[in-house]
N, C-alpha and C positions, 0 to 999 in steps of 0.2 A: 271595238271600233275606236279609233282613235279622235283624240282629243281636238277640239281647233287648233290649240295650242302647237301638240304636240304633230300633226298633220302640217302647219305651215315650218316648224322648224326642219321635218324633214324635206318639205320643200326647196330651204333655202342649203341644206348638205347636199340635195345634188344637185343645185345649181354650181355651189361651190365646187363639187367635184367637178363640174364640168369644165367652171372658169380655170382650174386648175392642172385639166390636162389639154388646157388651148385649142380645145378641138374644133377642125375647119368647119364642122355641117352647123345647124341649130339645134337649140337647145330642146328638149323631147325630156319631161317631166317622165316616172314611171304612170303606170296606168292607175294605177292607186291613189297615188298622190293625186294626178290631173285631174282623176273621175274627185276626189276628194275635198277639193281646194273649189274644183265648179261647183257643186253643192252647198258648201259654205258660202259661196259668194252667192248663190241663189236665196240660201236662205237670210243673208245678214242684209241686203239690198230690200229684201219684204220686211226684216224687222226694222230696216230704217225710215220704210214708207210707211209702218205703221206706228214709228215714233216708240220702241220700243228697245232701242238699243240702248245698251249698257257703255259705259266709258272703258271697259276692258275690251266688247263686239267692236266699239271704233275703230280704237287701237290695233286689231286685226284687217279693219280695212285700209288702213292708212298701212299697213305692213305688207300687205296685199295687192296693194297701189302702187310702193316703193319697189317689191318685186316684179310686177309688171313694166314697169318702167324700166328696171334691168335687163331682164329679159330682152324685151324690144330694145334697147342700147346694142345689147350681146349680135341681137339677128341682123341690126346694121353693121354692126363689124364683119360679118363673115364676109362683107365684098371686099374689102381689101384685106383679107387677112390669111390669101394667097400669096399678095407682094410683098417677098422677101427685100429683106433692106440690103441682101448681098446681089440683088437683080440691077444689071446694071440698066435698066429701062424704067428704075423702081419710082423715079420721081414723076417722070412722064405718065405711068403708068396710074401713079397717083392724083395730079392733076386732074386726066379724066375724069379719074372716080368723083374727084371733087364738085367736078360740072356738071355729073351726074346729080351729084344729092342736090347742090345747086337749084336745079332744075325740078327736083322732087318736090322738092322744100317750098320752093315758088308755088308747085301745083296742090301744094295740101294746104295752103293759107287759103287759094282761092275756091276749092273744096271746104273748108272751115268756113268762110265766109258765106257761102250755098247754104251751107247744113242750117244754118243759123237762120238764115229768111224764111229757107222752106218752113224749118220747125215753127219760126213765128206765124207764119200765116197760117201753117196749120190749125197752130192753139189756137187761133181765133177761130177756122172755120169749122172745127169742130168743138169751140168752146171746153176744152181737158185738155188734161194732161196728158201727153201722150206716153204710150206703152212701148217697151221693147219692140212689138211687132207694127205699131205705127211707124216709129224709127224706119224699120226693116224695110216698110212696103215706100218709105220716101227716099233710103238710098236706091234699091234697085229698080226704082222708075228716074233714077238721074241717070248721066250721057259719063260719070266717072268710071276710071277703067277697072277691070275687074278685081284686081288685087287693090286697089282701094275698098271697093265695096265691101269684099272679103272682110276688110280690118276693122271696118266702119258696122257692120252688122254682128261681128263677131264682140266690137265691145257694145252695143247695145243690149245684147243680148246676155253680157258678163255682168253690167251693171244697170242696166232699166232706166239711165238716164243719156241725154244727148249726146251721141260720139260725137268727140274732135280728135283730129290728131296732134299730138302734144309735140312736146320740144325734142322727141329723140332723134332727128333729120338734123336738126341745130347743133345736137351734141357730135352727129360724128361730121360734121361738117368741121367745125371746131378740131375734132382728134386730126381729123384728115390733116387740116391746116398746119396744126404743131405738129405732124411729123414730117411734112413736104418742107418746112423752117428746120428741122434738124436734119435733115439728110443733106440741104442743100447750103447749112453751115460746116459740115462735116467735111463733103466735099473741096470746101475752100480751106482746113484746117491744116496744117501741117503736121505730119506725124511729130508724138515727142522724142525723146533721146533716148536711144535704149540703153537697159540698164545691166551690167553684165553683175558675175558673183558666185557663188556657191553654196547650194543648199547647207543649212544649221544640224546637220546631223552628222552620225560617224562617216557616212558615205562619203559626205565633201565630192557633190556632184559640181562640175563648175554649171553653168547656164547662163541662156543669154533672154531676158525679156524684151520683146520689140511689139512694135505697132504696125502692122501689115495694112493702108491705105488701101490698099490694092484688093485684097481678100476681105476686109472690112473685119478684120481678127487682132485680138494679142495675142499674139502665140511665146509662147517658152522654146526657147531649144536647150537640151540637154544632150551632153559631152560625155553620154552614159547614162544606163538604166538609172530612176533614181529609186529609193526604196518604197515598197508599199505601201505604208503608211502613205506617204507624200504623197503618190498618186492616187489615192482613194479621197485624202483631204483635196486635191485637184477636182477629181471629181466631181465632191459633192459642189465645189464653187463653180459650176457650171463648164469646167474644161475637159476636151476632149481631144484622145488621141488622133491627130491625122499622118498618117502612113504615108499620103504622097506631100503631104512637105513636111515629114522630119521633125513635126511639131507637137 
């Protein structure tokens, strides 16, 4: 059986894996891991309520928190991380998103604000603490839409203390913003100067580097095959052959 330790670090390698191959769906832990990592968090949220944590068990949940916080960062990008920056609708198509979260964002403060009275009156009228399933039974007697409730019951349930919704609506509100500011500097930008020359090897390929506004590309054009070397080192810097423009 694996370690806490060693359970949340492979947590965070496929997450990595995942941020790494920018994949459009969400993020989906193995079953191992998930069933693994809920457990732990089961059991470190009872040694916290019974005041028996260690400054290493902290340390895991604070590690624990930091990952969840990514995660949900991650599940809010998948909305826009269909809109390619070469879509020529991409800015437009941006904005909306933005008036979407906008509007999200608006509706989870005023949810946050709910959560918080209900929970107060409760602890009065039941005099305790309330329990993950106290929680539970006070979101789904509220009028919030379902995929709220969903998020709101799912971390009460993770951690046995009050669900809010945190700042991640704020962060990609934010992302949104800085990229609808650089697309729409870009736009206004003028290409640079291209710069013509000849590959540094025997070959002595001439070539021309430009800035294609239009395609939203640098592209290279070469005046002849250049040698393999050079197109593998092209490759690894992110460039790729295109076939219909000769680049």
């Amino acid at each position: 059986m694996a370690s806490p330790r060693e359970l949340i670090e492979s947590w965070k390698k496929e997450f990595e894996k995942y941020t790494e191959a920018q994949s459009a769906g969400p993020f989906n832990a193995s079953a191992e891991v998930s069933d693994g990592i809920s457990k732990l968090v089961r059991d470190l949220e009872h040694r916290r309520q019974t005041g028996e944590l260690t400054s290493e068990e902290k340390e895991y949940l604070r590690e624990i928190d930091a990952m969840l916080e990514k995660i949900a960062h991650a599940a809010k990008a998948v909305g826009t991380a269909g809109i390619s920056s070469d879509d020529p609708e991409a800015i437009t198509k941006l904005r909306a998103e933005l008036a979407n979260l906008h509007t999200a964002r608006g509706t989870e403060k005023l949810w946050n604000a709910w959560m918080r009275r209900a929970v107060t009156n409760e602890r009065k009228w039941i005099a305790r603490e309330l329990s993950a399933s106290d929680y539970e039974r006070l979101i789904n007697a509220s009028a919030m839409p379902e995929s709220f409730k969903k998020a709101l019951v799912s971390y009460a349930r993770a951690f046995n203390r009050m669900p809010q919704f945190g700042t991640n609506t704020q962060a990609s509100i934010a992302r949104v913003t800085k990229r609808i500011a650089e697309l729409e500097a870009k736009a206004v930008t003028p290409a640079r100067d291209s710069l013509a020359g000849r590959t540094a090897d025997a070959y002595c390929v001439p070539f021309l580097l430009r800035e294609n506004i239009e395609e939203n590309r640098v592209q290279i054009l070469f005046q002849g095959q250049p040698s393999k070397d050079l197109r593998e080192r092209l490759k690894r810097r992110g460039f790729k052959w295109a076939p219909s423009a000769g680049a």
